[in-house]
N, CA, C and O of each residue as an XYZ file, in Angstrom:
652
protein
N       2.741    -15.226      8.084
C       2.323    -13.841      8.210
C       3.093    -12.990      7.211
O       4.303    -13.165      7.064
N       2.458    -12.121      6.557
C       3.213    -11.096      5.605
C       4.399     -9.982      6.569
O       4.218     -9.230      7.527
N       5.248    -10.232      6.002
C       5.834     -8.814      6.255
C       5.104     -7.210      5.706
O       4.301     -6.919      4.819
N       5.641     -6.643      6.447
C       5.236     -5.251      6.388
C       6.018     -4.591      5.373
O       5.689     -4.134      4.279
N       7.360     -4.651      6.097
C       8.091     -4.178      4.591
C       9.537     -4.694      4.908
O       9.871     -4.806      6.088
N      10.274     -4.963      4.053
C      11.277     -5.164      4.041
C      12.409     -4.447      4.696
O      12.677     -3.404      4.099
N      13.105     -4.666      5.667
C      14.111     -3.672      6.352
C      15.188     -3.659      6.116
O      15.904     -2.681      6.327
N      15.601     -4.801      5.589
C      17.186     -5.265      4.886
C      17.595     -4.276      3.447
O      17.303     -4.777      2.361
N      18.131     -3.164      3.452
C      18.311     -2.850      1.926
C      19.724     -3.602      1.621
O      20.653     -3.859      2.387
N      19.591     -3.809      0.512
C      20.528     -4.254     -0.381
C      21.852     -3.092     -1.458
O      21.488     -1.917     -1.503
N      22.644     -3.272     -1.904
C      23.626     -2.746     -2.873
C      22.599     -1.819     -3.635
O      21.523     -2.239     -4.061
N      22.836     -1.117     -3.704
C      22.294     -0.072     -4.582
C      20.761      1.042     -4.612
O      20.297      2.015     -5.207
N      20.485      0.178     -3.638
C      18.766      0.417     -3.069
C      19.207      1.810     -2.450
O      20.355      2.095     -2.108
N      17.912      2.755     -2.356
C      17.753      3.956     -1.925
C      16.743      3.663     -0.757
O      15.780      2.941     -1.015
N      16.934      4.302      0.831
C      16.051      4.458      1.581
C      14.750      5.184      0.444
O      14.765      5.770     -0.639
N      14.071      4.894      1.086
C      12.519      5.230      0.761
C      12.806      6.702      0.708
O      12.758      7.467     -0.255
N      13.204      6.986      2.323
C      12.712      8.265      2.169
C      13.546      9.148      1.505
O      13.520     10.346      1.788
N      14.031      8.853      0.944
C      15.307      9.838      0.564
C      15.260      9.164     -1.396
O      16.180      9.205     -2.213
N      14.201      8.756     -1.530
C      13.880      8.407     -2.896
C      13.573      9.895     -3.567
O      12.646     10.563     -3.109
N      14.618     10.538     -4.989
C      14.255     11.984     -5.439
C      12.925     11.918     -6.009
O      13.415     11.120     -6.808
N      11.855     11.982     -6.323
C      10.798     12.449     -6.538
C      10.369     14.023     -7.653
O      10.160     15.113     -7.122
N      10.316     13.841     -9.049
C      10.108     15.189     -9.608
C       8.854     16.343     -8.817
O       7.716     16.124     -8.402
N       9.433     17.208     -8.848
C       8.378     18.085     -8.017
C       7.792     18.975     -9.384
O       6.712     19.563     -9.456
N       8.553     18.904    -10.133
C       8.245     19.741    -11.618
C       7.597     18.826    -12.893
O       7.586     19.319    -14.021
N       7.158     17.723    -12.695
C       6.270     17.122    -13.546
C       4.753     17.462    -13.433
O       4.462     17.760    -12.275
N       4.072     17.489    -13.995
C       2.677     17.495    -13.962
C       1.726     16.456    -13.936
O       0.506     16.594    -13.843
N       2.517     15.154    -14.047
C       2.111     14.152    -14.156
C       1.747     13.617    -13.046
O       2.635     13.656    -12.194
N       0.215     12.844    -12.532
C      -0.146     12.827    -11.102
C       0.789     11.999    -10.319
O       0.928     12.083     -9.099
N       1.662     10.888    -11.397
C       2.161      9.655    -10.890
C       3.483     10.245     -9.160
O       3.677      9.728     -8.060
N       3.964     11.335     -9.757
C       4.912     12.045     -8.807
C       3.911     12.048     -7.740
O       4.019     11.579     -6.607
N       2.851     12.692     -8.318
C       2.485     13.444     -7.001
C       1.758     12.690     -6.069
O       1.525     13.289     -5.019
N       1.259     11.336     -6.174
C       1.131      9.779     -5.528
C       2.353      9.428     -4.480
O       2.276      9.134     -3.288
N       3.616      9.571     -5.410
C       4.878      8.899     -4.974
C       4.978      9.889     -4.184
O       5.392      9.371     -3.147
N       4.825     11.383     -3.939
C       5.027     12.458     -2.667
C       4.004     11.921     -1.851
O       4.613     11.514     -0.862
N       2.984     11.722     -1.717
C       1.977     11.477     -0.549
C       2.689     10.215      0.061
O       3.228     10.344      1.161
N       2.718      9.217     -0.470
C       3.406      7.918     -0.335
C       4.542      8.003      0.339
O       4.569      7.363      1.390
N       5.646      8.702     -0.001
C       6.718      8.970      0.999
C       6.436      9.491      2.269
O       6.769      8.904      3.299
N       5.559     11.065      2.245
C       5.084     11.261      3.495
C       4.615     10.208      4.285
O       4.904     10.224      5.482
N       3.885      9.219      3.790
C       3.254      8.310      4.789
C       4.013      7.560      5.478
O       3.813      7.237      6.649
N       5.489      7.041      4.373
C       6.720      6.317      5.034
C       7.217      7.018      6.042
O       7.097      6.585      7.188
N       7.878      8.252      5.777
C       8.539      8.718      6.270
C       7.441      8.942      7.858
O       8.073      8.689      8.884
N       6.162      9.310      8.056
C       5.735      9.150      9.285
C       5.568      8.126     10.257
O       4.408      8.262     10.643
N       5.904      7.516     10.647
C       6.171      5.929     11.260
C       4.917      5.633     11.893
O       4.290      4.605     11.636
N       4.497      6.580     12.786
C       3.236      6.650     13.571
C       2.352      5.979     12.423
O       2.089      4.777     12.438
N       1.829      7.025     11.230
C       0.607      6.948     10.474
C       1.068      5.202     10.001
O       0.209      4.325     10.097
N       2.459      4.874      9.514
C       2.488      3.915      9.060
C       2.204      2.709      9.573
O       1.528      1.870      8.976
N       2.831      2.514     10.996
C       2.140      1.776     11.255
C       0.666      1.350     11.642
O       0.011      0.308     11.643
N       0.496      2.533     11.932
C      -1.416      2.350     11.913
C      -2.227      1.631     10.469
O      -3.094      0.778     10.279
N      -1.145      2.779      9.406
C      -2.336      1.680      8.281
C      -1.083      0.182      8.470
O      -1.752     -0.395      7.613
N      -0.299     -0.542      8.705
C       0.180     -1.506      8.675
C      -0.828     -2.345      9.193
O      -1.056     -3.519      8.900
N      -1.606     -1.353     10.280
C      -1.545     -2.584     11.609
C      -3.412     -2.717     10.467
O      -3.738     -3.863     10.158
N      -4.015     -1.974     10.176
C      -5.519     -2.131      9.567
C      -5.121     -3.053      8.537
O      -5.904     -3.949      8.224
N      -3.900     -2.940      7.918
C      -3.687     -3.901      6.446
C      -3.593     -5.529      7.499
O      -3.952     -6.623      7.063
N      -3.043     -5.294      8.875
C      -2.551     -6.855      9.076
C      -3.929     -7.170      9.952
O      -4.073     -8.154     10.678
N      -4.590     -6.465      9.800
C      -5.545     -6.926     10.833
C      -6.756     -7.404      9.612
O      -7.673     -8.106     10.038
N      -6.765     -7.094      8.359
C      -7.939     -7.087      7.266
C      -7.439     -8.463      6.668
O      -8.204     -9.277      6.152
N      -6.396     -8.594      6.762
C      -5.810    -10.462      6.208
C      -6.638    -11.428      6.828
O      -6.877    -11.642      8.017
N      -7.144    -12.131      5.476
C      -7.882    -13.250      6.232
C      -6.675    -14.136      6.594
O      -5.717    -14.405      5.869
N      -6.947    -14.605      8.076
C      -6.119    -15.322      8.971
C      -6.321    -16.881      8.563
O      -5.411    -17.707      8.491
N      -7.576    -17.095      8.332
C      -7.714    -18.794      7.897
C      -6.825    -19.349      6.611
O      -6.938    -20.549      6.363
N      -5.869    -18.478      5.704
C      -5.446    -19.130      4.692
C      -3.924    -19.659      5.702
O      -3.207    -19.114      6.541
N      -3.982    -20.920      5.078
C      -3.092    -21.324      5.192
C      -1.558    -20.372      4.985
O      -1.526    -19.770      3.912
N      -0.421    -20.200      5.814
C       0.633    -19.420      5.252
C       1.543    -20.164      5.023
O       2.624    -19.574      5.010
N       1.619    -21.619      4.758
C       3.053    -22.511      4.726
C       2.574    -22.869      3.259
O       3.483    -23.439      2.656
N       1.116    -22.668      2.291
C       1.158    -23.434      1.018
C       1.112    -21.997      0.627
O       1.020    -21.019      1.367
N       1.205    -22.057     -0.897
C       0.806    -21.333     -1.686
C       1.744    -20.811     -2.703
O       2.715    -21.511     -2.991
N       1.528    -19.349     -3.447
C       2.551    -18.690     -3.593
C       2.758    -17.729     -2.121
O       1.857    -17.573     -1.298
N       3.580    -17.381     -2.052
C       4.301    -15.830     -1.503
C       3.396    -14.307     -1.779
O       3.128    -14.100     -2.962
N       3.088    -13.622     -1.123
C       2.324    -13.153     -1.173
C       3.175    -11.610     -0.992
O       4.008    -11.457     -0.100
N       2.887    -10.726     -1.795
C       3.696     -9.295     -1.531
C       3.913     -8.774     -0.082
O       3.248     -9.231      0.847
N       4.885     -7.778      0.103
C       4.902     -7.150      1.295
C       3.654     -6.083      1.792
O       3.299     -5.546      0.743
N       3.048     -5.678      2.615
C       2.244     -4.868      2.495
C       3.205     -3.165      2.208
O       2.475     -2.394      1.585
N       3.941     -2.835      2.385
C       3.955     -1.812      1.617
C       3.897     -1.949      0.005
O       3.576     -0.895     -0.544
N       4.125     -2.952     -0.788
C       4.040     -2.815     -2.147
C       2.797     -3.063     -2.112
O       2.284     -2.349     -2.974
N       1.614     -3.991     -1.335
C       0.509     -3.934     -1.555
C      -0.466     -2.431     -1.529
O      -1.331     -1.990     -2.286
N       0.166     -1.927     -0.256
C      -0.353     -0.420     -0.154
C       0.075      0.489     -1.610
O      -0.789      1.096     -2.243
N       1.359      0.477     -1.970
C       1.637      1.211     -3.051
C       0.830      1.385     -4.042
O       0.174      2.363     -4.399
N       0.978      0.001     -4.585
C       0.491     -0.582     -5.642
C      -1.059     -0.130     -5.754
O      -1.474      0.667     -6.595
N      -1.784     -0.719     -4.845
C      -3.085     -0.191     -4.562
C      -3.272      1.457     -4.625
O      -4.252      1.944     -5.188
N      -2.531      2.048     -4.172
C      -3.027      3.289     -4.005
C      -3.067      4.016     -5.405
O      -4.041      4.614     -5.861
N      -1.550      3.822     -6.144
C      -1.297      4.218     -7.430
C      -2.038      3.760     -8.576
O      -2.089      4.376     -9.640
N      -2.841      2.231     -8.242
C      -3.796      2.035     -9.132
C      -5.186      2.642     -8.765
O      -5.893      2.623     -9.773
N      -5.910      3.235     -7.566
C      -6.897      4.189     -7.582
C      -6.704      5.183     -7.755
O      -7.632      5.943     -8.032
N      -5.535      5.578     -7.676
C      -5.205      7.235     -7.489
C      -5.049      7.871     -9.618
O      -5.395      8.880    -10.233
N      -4.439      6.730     -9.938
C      -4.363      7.442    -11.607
C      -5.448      6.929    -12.243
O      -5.898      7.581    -13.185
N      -6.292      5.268    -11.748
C      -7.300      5.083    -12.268
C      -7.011      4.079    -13.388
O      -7.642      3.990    -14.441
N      -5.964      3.338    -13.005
C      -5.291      2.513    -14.235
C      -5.857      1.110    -14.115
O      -6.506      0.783    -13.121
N      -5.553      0.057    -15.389
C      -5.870     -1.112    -15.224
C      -4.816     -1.888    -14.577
O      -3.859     -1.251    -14.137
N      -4.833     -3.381    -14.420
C      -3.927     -3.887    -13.307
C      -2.986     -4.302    -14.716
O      -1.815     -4.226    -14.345
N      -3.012     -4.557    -15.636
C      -1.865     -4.062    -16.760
C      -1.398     -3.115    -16.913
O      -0.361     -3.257    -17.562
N      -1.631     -1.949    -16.610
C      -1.056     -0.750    -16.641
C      -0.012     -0.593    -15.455
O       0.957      0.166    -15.431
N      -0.465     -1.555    -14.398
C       0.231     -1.269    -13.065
C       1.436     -2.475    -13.306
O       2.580     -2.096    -13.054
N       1.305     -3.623    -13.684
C       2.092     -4.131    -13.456
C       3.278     -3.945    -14.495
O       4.324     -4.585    -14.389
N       3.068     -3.123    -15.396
C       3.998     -2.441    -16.279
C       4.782     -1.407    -15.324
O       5.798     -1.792    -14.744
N       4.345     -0.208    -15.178
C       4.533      0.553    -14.278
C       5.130      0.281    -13.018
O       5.976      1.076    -12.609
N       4.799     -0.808    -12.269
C       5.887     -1.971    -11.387
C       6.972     -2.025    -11.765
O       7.982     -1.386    -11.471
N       6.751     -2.919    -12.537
C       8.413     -3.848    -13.589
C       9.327     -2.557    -14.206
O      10.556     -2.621    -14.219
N       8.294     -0.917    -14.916
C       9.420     -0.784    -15.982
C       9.416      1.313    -15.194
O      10.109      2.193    -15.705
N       8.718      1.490    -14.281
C       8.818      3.295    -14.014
C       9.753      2.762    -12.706
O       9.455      1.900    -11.879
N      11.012      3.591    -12.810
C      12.386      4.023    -12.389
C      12.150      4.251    -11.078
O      12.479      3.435    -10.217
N      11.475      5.545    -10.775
C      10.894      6.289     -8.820
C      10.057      5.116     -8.606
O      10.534      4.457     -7.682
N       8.927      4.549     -9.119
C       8.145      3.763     -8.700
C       8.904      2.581     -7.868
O       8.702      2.264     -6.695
N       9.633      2.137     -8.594
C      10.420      1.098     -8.015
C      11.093      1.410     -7.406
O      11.494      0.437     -6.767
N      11.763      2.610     -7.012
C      12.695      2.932     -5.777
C      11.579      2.885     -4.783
O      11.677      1.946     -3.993
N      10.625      3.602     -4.639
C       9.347      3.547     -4.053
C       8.774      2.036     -3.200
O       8.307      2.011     -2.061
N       8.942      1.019     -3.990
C       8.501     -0.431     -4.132
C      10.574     -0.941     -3.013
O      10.858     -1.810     -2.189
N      11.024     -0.326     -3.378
C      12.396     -0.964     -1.919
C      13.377     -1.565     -3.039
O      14.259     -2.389     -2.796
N      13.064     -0.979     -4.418
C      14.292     -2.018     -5.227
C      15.276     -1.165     -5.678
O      15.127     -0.016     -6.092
N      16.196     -1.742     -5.580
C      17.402     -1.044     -6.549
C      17.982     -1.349     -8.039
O      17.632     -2.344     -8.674
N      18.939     -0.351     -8.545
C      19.162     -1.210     -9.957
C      19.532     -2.321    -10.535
O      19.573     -2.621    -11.728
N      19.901     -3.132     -9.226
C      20.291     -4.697     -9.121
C      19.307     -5.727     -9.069
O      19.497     -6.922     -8.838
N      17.931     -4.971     -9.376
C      16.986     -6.067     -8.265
C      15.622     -6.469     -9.722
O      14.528     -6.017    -10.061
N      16.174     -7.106     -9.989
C      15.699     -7.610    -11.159
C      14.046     -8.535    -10.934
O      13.446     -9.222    -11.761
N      13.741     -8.264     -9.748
C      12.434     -8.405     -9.328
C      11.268     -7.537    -10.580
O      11.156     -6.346    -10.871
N      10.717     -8.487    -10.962
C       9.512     -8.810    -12.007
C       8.079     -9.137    -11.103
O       7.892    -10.221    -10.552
N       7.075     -7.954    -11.058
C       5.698     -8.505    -10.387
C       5.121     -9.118    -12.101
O       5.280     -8.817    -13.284
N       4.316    -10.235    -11.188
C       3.321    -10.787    -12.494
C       1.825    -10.378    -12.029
O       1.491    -10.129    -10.870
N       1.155    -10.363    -12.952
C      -0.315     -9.628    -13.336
C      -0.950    -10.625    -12.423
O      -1.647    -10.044    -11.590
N      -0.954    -11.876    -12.293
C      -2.144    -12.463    -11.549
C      -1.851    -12.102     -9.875
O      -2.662    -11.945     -8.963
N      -0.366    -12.040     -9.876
C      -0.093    -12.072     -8.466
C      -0.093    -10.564     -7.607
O       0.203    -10.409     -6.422
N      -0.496     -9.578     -8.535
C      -0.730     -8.070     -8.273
C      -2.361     -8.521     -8.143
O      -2.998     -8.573     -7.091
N      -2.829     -8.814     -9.424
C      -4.326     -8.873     -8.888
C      -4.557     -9.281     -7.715
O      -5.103     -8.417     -7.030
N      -4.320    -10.496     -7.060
C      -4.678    -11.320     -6.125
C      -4.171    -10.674     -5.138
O      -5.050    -10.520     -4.290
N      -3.193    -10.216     -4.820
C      -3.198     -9.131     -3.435
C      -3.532     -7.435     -3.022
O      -3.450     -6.896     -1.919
N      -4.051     -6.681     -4.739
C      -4.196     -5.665     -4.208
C      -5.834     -5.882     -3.929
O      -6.516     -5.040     -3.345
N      -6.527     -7.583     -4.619
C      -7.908     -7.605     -4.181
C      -8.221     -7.357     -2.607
O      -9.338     -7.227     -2.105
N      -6.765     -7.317     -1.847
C      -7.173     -7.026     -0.107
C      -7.388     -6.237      0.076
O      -7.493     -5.975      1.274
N      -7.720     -4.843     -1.197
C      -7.621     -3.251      0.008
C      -8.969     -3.525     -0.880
O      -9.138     -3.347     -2.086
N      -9.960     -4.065      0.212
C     -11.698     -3.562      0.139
C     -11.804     -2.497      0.102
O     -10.735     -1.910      0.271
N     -12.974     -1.641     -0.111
C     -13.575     -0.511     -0.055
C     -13.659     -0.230      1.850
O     -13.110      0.843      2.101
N     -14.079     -0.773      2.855
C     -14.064     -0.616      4.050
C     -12.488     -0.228      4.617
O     -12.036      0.778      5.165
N     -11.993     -1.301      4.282
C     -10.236     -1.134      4.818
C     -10.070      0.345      4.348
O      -9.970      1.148      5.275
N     -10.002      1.067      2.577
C      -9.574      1.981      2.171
C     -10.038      2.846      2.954
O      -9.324      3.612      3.602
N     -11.181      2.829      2.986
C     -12.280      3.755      4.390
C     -11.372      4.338      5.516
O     -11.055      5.501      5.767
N     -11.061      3.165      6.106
C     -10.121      3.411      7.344
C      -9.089      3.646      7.399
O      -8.584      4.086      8.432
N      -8.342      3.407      6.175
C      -6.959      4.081      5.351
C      -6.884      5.409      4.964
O      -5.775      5.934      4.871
N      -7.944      6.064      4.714
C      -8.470      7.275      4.116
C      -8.527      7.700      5.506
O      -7.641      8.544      5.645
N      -9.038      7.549      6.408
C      -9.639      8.271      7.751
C      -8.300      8.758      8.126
O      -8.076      9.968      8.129
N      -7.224      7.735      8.503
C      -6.030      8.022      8.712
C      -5.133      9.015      8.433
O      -4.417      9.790      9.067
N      -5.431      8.715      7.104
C      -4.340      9.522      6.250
C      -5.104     10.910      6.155
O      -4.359     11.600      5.459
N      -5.993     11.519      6.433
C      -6.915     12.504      6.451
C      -6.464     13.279      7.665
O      -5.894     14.369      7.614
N      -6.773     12.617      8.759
C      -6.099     13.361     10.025
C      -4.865     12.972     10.310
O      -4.773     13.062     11.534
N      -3.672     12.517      9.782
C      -2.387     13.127      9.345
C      -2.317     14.257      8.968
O      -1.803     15.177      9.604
N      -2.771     14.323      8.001
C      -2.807     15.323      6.907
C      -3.476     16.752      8.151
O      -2.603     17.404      8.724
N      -4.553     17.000      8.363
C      -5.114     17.691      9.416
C      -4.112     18.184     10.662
O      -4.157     19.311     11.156
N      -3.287     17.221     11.030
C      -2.247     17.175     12.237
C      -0.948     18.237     11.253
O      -0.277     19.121     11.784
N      -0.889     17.963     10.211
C       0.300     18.226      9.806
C      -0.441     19.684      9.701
O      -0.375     20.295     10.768
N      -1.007     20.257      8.842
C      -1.360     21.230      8.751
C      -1.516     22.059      9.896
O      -0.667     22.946      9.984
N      -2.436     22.008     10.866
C      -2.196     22.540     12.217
C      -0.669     22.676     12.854
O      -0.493     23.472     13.777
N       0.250     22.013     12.425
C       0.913     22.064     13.071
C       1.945     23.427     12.609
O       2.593     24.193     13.323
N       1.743     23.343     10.647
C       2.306     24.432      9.872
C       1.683     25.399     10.176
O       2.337     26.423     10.376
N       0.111     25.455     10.333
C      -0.177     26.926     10.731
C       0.221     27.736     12.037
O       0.190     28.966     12.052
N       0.730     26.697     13.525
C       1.274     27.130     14.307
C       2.240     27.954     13.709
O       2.138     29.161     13.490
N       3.371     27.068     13.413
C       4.558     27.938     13.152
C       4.613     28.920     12.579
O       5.502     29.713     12.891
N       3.345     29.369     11.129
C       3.759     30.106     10.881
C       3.015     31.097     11.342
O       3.079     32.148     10.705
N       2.098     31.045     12.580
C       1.460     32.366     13.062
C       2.479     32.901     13.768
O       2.405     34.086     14.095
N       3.694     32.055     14.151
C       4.701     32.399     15.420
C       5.414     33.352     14.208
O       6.196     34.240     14.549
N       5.204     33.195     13.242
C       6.591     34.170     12.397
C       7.191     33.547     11.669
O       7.764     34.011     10.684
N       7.177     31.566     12.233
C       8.862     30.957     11.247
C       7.504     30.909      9.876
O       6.298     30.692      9.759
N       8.707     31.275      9.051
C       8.499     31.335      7.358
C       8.819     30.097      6.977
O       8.044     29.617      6.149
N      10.000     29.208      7.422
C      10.542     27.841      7.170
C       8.643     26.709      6.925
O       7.606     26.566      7.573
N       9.183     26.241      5.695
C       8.351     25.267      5.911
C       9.179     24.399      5.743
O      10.189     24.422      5.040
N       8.352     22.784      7.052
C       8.707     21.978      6.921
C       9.353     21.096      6.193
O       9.573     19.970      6.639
């Protein structure tokens, strides 16, 4: 069975959520890696899409042969950042191996000399079908909906603080 995500950090690794993120780039790639954290940082939403990613695995492959197969959060990442900028799976697996936040993002630190290869990105982000994303999208939609309602409470009460 895949892990979900890795819980063990290592020497030098940054919690996820506490990964800095430019808020002053214009470049969409930040603004992926902000949605993406929100999703970590909500445990609820996360495990929901965990549980659609572990439930969309075909169960008949064998799990004792093969290669090793990514964690599903780098599968989710990965996937999302390659629909979201619209890149090829060379572009991503560059962007893997060599963008700095991305890989704090992905659970590595500056010690972690972890290299994705191109066939083995292809072959697992081929799991986020168009249906799964569907139901990934639904999710992350009414998050998003929840969160908002919840800012407009507060600030009809007066608090100015945003979250």
């Amino acid at each position: 069975m895949r892990q979900s995500l890795e819980q063990q950090m290592f020497f030098g690794e940054v919690d996820i959520s506490k990964v800095q993120i430019s808020t002053k780039s214009r470049d969409d790639i930040p603004q992926v890696l902000l949605g993406l954290q929100y999703i970590y940082q909500n445990q609820s939403l996360r495990e929901q899409i965990f549980k659609e990613l572990h439930d969309h695995i075909d169960r008949s492959k064998n799990t004792k042969t093969g290669r090793p197969g990514m964690d599903l959060w780098h599968v989710f990442v990965l996937g999302t950042l390659r629909l979201t900028i619209n890149c090829d799976y060379d572009r991503l697996v560059e962007l893997a191996n060599n963008h700095q936040t991305l890989r704090q993002m992905l659970g590595h630190g500056p010690f972690n000399e972890k290299e994705y290869q191109l066939q083995t990105v292809k072959d697992n982000i081929r799991i986020l079908t168009q249906e799964l994303l569907n139901k990934i999208n639904t999710l992350v939609v009414n998050a998003g909906h929840a969160f908002l309602k919840k800012k407009m409470k507060l600030s009809s009460q007066g608090v100015t603080r945003l979250l």
